[in-house]
C-alpha positions as CSV (number, residue, x, y, z in Angstrom):
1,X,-21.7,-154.0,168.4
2,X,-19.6,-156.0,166.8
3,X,-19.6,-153.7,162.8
4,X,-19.1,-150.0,165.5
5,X,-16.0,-151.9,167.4
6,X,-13.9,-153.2,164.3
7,X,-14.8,-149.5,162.3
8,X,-13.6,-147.9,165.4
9,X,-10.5,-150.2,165.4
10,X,-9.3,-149.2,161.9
11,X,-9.6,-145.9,162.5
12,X,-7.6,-146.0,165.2
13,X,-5.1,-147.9,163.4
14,X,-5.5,-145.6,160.5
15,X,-4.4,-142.6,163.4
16,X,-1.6,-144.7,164.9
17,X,0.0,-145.0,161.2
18,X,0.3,-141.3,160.6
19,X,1.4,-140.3,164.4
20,X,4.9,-139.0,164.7
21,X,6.8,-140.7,167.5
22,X,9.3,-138.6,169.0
23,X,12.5,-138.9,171.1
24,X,11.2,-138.3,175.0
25,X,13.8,-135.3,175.1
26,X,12.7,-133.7,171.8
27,X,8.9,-134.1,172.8
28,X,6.9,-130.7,173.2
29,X,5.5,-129.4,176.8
30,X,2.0,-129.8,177.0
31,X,-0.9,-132.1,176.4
32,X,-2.6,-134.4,178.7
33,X,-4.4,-138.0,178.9
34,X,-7.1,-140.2,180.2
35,X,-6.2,-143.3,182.1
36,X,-9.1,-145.4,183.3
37,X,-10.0,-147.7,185.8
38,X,-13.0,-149.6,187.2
39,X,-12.8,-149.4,191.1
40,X,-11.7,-146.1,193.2
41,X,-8.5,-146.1,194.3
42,X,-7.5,-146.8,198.2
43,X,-4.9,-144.7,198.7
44,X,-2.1,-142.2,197.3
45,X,-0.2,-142.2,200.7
46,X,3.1,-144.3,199.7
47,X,3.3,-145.4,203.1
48,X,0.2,-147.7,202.6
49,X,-0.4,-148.1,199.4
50,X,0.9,-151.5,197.6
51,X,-1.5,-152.3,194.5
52,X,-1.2,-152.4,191.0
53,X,-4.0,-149.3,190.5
54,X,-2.3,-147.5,193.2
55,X,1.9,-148.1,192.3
56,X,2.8,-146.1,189.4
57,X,0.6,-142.9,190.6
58,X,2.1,-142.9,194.2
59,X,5.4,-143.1,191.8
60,X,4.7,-139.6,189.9
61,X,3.4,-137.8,193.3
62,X,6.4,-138.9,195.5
63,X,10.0,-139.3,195.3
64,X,12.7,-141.2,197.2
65,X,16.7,-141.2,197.4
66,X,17.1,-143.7,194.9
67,X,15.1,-144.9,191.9
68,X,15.5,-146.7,188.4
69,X,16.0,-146.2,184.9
70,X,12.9,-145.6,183.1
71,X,11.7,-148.8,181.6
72,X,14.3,-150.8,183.5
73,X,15.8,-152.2,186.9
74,X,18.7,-150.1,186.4
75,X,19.3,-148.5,189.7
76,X,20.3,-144.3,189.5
77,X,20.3,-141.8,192.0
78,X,17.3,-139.8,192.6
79,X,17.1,-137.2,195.5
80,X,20.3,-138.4,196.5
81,X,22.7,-136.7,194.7
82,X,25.1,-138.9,195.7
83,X,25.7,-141.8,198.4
84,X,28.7,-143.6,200.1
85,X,29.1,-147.3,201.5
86,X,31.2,-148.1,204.4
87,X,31.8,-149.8,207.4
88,X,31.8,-153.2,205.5
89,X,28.3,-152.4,203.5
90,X,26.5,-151.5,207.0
91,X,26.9,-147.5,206.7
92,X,25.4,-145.6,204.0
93,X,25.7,-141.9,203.6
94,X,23.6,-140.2,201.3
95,X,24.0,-136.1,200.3
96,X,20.4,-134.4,198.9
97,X,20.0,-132.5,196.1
98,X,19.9,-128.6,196.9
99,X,16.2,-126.6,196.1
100,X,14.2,-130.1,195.8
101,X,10.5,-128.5,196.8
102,X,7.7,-130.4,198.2
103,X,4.1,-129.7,196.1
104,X,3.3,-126.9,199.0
105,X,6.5,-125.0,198.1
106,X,8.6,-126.1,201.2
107,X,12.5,-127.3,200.5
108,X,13.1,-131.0,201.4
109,X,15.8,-131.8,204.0
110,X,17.3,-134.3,205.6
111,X,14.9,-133.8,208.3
112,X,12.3,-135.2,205.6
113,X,13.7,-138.2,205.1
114,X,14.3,-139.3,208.5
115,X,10.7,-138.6,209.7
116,X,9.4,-140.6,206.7
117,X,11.3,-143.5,207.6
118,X,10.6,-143.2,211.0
119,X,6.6,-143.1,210.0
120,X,6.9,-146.2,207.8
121,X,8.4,-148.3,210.3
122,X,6.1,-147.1,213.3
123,X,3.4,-149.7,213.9
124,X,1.1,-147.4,214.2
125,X,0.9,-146.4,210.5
126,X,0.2,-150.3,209.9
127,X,2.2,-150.0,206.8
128,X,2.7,-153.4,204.7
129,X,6.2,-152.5,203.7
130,X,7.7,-151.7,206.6
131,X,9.7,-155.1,206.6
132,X,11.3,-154.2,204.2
133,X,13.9,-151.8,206.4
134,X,14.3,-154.8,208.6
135,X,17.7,-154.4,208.6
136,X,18.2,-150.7,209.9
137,X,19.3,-149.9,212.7
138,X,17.1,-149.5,215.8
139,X,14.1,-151.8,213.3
140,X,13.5,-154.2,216.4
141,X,12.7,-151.4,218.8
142,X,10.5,-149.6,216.3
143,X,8.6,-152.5,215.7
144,X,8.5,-153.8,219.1
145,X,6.8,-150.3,219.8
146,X,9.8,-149.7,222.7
147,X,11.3,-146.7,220.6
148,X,9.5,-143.8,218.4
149,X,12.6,-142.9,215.9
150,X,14.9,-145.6,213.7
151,X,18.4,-145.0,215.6
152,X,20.1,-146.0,212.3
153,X,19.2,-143.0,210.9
154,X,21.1,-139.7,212.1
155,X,20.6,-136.3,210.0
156,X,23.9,-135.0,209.8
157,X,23.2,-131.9,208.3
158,X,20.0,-130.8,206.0
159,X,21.6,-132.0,203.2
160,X,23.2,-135.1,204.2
161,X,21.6,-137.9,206.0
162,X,23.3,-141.0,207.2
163,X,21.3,-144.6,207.9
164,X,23.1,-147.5,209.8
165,X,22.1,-151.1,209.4
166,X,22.4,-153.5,212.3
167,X,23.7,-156.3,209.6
168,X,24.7,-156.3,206.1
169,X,22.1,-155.6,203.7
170,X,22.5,-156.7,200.1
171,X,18.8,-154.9,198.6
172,X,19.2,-152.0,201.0
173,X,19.7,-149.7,197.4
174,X,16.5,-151.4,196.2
175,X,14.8,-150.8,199.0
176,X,15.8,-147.1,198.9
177,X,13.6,-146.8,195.2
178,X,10.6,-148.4,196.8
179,X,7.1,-146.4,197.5
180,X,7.6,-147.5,200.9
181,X,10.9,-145.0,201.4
182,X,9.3,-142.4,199.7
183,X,10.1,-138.5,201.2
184,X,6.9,-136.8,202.7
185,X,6.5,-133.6,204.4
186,X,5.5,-133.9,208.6
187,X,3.4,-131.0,208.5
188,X,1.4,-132.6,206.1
189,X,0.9,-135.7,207.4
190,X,-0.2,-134.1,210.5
191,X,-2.8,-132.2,209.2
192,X,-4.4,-134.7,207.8
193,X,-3.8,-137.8,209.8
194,X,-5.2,-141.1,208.4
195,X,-6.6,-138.9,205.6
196,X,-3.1,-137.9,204.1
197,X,-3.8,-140.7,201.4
198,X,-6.5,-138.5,200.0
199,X,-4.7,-135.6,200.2
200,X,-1.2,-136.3,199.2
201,X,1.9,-133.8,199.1
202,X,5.3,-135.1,198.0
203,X,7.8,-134.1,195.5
204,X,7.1,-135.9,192.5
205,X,6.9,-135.0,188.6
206,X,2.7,-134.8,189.1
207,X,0.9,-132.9,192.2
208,X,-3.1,-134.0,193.2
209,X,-5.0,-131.5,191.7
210,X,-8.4,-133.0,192.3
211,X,-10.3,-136.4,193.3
212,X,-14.1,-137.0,193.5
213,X,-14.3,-139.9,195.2
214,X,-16.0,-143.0,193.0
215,X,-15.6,-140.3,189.5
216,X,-12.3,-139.4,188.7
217,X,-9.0,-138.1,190.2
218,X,-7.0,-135.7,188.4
219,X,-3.0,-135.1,188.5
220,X,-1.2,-132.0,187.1
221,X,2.1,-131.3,185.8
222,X,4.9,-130.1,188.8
223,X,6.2,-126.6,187.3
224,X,8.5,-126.6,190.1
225,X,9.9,-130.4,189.6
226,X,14.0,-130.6,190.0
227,X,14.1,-132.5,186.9
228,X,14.7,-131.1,184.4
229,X,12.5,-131.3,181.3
230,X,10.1,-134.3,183.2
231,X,7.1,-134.5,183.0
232,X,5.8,-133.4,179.4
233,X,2.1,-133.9,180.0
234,X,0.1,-131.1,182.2
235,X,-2.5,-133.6,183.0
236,X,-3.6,-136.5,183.4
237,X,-7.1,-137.8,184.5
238,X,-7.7,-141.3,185.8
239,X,-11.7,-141.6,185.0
240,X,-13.3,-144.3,187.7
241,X,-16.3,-147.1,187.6
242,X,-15.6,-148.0,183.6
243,X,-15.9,-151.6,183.1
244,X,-13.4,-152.9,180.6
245,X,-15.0,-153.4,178.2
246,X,-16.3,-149.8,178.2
247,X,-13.1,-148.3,178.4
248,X,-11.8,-150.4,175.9
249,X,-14.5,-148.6,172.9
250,X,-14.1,-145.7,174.9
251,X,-10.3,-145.9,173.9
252,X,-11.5,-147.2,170.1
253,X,-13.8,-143.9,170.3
254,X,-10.6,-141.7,170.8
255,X,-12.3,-140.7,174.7
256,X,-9.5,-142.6,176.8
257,X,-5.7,-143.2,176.7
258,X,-5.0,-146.6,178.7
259,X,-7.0,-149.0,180.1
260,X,-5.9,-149.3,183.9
261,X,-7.4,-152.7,184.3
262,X,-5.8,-154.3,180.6
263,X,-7.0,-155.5,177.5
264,X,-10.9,-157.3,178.7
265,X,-10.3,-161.0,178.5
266,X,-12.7,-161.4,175.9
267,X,-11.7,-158.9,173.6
268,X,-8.0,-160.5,174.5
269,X,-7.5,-162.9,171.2
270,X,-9.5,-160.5,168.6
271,X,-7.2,-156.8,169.7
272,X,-4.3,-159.3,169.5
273,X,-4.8,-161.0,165.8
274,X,-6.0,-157.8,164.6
275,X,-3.2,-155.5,162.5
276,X,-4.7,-152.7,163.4
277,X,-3.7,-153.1,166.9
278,X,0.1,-153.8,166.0
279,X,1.2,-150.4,166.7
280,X,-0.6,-150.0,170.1
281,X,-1.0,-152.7,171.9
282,X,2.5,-153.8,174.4
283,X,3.7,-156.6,176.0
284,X,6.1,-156.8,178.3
285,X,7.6,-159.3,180.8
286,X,6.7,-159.2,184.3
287,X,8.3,-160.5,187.3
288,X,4.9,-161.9,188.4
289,X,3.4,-165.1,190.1
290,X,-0.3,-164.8,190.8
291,X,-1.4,-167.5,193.4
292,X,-3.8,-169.0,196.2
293,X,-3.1,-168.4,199.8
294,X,-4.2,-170.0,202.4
295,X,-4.5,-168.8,206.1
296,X,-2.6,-171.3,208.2
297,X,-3.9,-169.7,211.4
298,X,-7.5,-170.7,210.0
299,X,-8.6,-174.6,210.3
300,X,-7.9,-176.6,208.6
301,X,-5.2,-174.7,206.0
302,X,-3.5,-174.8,209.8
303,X,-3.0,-178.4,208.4
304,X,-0.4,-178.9,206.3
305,X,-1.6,-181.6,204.7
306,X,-4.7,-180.0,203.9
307,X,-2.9,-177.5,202.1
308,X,-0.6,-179.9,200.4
309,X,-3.7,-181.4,199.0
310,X,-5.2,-178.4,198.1
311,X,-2.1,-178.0,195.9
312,X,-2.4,-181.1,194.2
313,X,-6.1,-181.0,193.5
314,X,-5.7,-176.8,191.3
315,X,-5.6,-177.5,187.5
316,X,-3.1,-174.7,186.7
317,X,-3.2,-175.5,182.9
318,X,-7.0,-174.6,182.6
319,X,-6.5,-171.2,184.3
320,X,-3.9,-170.4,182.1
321,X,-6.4,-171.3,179.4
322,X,-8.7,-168.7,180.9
323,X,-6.6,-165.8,180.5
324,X,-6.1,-167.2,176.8
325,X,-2.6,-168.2,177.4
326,X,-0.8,-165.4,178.6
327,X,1.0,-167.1,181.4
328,X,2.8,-170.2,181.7
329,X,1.7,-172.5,185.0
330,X,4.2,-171.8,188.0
331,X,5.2,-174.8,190.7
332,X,7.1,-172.2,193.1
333,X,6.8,-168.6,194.4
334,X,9.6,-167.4,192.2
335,X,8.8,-166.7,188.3
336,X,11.5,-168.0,186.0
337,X,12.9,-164.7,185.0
338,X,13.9,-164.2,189.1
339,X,17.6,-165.3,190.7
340,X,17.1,-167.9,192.7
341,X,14.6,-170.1,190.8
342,X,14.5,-173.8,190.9
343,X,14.0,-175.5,187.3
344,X,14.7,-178.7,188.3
345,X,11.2,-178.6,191.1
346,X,8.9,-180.5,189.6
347,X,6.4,-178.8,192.8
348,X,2.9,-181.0,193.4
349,X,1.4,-182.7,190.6
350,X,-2.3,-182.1,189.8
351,X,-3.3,-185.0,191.0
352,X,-7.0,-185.1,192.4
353,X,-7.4,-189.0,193.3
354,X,-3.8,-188.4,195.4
355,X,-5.2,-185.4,196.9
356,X,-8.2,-186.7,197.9
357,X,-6.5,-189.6,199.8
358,X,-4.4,-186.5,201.5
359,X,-7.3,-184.9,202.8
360,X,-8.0,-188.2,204.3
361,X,-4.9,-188.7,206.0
362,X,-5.3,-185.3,207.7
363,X,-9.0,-186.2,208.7
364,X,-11.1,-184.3,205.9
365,X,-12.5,-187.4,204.2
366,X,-15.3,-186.5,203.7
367,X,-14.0,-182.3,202.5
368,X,-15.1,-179.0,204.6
369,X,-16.5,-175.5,203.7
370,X,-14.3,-172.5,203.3
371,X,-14.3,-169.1,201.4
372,X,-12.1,-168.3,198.3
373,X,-12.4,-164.1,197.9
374,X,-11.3,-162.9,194.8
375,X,-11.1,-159.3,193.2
376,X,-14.5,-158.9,191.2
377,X,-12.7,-157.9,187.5
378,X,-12.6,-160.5,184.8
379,X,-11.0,-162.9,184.7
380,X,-10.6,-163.4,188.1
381,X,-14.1,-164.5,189.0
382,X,-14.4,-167.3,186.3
383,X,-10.8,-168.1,187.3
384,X,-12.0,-168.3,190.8
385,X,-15.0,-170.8,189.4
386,X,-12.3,-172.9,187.8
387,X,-10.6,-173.2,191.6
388,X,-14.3,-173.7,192.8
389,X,-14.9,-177.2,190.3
390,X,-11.0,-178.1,191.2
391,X,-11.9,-178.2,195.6
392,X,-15.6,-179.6,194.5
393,X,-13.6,-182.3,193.1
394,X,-11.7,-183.3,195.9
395,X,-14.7,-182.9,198.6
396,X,-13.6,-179.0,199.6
397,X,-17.2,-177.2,199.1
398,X,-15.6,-173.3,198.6
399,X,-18.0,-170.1,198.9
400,X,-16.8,-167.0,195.9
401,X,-16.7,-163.9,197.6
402,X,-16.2,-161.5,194.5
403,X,-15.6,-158.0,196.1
404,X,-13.6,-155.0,195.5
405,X,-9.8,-154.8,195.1
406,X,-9.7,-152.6,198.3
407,X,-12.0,-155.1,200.3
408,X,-10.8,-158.1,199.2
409,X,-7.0,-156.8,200.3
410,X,-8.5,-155.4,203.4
411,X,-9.6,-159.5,204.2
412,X,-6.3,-160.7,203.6
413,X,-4.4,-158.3,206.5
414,X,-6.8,-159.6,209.0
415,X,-5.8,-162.6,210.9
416,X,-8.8,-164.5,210.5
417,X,-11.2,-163.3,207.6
418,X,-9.8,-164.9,204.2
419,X,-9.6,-168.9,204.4
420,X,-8.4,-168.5,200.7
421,X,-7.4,-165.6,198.8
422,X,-6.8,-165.8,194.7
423,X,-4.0,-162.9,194.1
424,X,-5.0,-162.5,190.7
425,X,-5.4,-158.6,190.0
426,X,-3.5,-158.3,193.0
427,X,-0.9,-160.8,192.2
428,X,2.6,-160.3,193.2
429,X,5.2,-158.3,190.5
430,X,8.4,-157.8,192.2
431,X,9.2,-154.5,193.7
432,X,12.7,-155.1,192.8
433,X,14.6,-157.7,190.8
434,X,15.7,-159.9,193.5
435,X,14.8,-163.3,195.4
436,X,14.2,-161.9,198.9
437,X,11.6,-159.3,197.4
438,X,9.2,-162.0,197.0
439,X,10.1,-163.5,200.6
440,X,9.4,-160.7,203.0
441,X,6.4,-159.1,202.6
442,X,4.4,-161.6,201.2
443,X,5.6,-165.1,202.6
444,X,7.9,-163.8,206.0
445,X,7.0,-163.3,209.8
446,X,7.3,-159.2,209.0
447,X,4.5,-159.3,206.2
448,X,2.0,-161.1,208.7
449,X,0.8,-158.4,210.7
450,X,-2.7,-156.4,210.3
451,X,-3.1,-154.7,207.3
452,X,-0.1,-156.6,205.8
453,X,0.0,-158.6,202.6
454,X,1.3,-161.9,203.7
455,X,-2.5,-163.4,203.4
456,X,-1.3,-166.6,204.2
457,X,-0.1,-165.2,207.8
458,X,2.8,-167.8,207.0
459,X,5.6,-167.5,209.5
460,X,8.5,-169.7,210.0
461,X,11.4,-168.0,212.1
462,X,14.0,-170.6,211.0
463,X,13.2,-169.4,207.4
464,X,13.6,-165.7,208.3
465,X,16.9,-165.9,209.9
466,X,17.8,-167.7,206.5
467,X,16.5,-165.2,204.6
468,X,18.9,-162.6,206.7
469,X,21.8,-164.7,206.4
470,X,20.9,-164.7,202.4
471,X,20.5,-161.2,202.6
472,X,23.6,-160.5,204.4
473,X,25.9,-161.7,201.2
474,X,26.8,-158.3,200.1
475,X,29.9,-159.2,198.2
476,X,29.2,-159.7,194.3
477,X,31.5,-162.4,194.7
478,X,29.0,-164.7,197.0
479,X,26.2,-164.0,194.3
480,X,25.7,-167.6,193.4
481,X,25.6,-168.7,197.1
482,X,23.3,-166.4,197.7
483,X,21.0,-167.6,195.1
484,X,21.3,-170.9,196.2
485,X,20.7,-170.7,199.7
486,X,17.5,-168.0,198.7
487,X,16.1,-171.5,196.5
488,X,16.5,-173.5,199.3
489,X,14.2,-171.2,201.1
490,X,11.6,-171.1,198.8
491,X,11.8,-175.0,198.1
492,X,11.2,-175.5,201.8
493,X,8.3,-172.8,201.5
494,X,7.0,-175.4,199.4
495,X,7.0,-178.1,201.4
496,X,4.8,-176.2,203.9
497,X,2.1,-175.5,201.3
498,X,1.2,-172.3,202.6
499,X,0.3,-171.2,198.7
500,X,-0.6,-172.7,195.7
501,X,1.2,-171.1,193.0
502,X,-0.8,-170.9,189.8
503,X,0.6,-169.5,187.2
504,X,3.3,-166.9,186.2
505,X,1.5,-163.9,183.4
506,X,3.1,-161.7,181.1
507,X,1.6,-158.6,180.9
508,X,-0.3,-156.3,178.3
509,X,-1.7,-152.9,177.6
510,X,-2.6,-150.3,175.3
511,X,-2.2,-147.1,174.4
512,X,-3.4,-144.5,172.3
513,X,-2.7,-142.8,169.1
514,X,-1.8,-139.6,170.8
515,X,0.7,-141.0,173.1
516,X,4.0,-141.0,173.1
517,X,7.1,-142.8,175.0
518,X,9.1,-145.8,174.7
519,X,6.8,-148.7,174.7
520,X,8.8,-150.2,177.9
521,X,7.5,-147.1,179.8
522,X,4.1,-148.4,179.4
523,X,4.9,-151.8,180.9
524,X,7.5,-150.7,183.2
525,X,8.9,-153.2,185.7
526,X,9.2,-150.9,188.4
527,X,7.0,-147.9,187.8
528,X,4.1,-150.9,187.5
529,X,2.0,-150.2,184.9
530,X,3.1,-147.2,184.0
531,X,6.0,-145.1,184.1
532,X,3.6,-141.9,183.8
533,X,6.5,-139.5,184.2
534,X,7.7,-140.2,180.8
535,X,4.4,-140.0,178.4
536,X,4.0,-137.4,176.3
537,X,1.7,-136.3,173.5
538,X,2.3,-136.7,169.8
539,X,-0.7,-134.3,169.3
540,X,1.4,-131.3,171.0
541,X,3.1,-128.9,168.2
């Protein structure tokens, strides 16, 4: 095995050294790739999807008024061809672009986007993101089931469309380029129902052109796309059920483009130290921290000190051993890279013997039993062993349920199935590149509903009416106090224990001779993993 992988490798190389890269606006139409993955996907409705498999293809299917730079967090206008702010940062006013088509050949309006923010905000979708337009007008009501229709938003015309916010909102632009705001078409959604995920329509650079459940799903170039000269490939095909390790030689073999789920683990050190690879494999930073929830409504994590102790008894430095170093251990929800991070918390010690006496204290002398799911793709099982030996040592006897990304996220949005959840595969990357990103969905009282992806069901109302406050600071001016009072937020997060952070990972991939783009396009910070849109193929002439 060992002879076929490193002659494949060198080949490969070999191929890599003669391709010609090419400026993105200079690349030829045409072309395709083959992107692969181990499980199925959930979902392509942007409305519920929120996973790293799911992300960056709800991203090339869909569109929404604002979006970023490729390869950056720069935000630019996208359906919007242009906005306004007024009334003191609570009014915004944004005018469409004209002949914008939707993949069944209907224009999109103003009409459009009001419906989909309606339908992402209605309870009934059971959308994880709609906290995220929290500060709209006419939110409460919505979410409170008393009204059907945000009253924020008014359609003024079909090409202008103008959204109210009952309170200053200082991410309300970054929420605009989320999947969650993404423009969908009514009659669609209708038609299908809770089946519109497998059978999206949007307005995005790649239309659904087939998907056999558990095989393969394949996407195909727009021909009708507003911009201009994107995308360059006509295909792409995301091939399903390859292990890692089999896509990776089928990538050697020249029979795959990227590996969905990364660079195997155990193949992580040799593609890395190899030359060969130089050209082809990427790294990029990541505003990422993977961690342990733990369900305070479930006994005993509803005992703080049990979760405090739980804290102290995880030896971060031997799960970033694991995953061969590619992280550095975290002490706080916030990675280092984010605005608003503390480098002064020190966080909980690992600490067993202390821990121990802490499980005492809250009545748990002698430990309990509990359940730590975890997504079944290497690493995150052994990772999951490593957490295992850590409660074992402190009397906490933990059960591994390996499943499925989709199940595993499916436990977490119900109240009382997942003791303990380890994120990792799942783990949190910022939708945007700011503080409260990491508060609301995932550690505030909006995230904790079914189907949401706050899997500690963590919520502490003093904390969220901070969080507005934070998020009210609009002027540039207040930036620092903004930051600060957002770290005081997460330091008292801390203090309740309702995660463990673990550690914070950069992240890798690889890529193909044939392909062609800037390498942050294939580690994208927004488009997560990757900014498909903006591949192309050095083999097209």
């Amino acid at each position: 095995m060992r002879k076929t992988l490193m002659t494949s490798v060198l080949a490969l190389g070999a191929a890599i050294g003669t391709a010609q890269a090419q400026d993105f606006t200079d690349a030829k139409q045409g072309g395709s790739m083959i992107v692969t993955y181990k499980d199925d996907v959930s979902t392509l409705d942007p409305a519920i999807g929120y996973d790293w498999q799911n992300w960056s293809m709800i991203k090339s299917l869909f569109d929404g008024l604002m979006d970023y730079e490729p390869g950056t967090t720069v935000l630019k206008k996208d359906l919007a061809e242009d906005y306004t702010i007024t009334d003191g940062g609570k009014t915004f006013t944004f005018t469409l672009r004209k002949g914008v088509k939707f993949h069944n050949g209907r224009e999109l309006t103003a009409e459009d986007v009001k419906y989909s923010l309606d339908r992402v905000t209605n309870p009934a979708t059971q959308s994880p993101g709609a906290g995220f337009f929290g500060s709209i007008a006419g939110y409460d009501a919505m979410a409170s089931g008393e009204a059907d229709s945000l009253s924020g938003v008014t359609v003024i015309d079909p090409y202008t469309v103008e959204i109210k916010l009952s309170r200053p909102d200082a991410t309300f632009l970054h929420v605009m380029a989320i999947n969650f705001s993404s423009i969908v078409p009514k009659e669609v959604v209708e038609e299908y129902g809770p089946d519109f995920g497998k059978h999206p329509v949007g307005s995005g650079a790649f239309k659904l052109a087939d998907w056999t459940l558990g095989q393969s799903l394949t996407f195909e170039r727009n021909a009708d796309y507003w911009h201009e000269g994107v995308p360059k490939l006509d295909q792409i095909t995301f091939e399903i059920g390859l292990e890692p390790i089999v896509a990776l030689l089928r990538l050697q073999q020249g029979q795959a483009d990227i590996p969905g789920d990364g660079i195997p683990p155990a193949k992580f050190l040799e593609v890395t130290s190899d030359p060969a690879y130089k050209d082809f494999v990427i790294e990029g930073g990541q505003l990422h921290t993977g961690y342990i929830t733990m369900n305070v409504k479930m006994p005993p994590f509803d005992n703080v000190k049990v979760r405090q102790a739980v804290n102290m008894a995880i030896n971060k430095d031997r799960a970033v051993r694991i995953i061969n170093g590619r992280a550095v251990p975290a002490n706080q929800p916030l990675p280092p890279s984010m605005p608003g991070y503390a480098p002064d918390y020190k966080g909980y010690a690992f600490d067993p013997e202390a821990a121990k006496a802490l499980l005492a204290e809250a009545g748990f002398a002698d430990g309990f039993e509990t359940e730590l799911y975890v997504y079944n793709t290497d690493p995150n099982p052994r990772i999951a062993q490593s957490f295992q030996q850590d409660l074992a040592a402190i009397g906490i006897k933990a059960e591994i349920r390996s499943l499925a990304q989709a199940n595993v996220i499916a436990a977490g949005g119900e109240p009382d199935q997942a003791p303990m959840i380890w994120s990792g595969g799942m783990a949190w990357i910022a939708d945007f590149p700011d503080p409260s990103n990491f508060y609301g969905p995932i550690l505030g009282c909006d995230g904790a509903v079914q189907g949401g992806w706050n899997w500690s069901w963590y919520c502490n109302a003093d904390l969220d009416a901070k969080a507005v406050e934070a998020d009210a600071m609009t002027d540039p001016a207040m930036a620092a106090e903004r930051e600060a009072k957002w770290r005081e937020i997460y330091l008292s997060i801390m203090e309740d224990a309702p995660w463990v952070p673990v550690f914070n990972e950069q992240r890798f991939t690889m890529r193909s001779a044939k392909l062609g783009g800037p390498n942050e396009i294939f580690v994208d910070p927004v488009h997560v993993p990757v900014n498909y849109d903006y591949v192309y193929s050095n083999d097209v002439q």
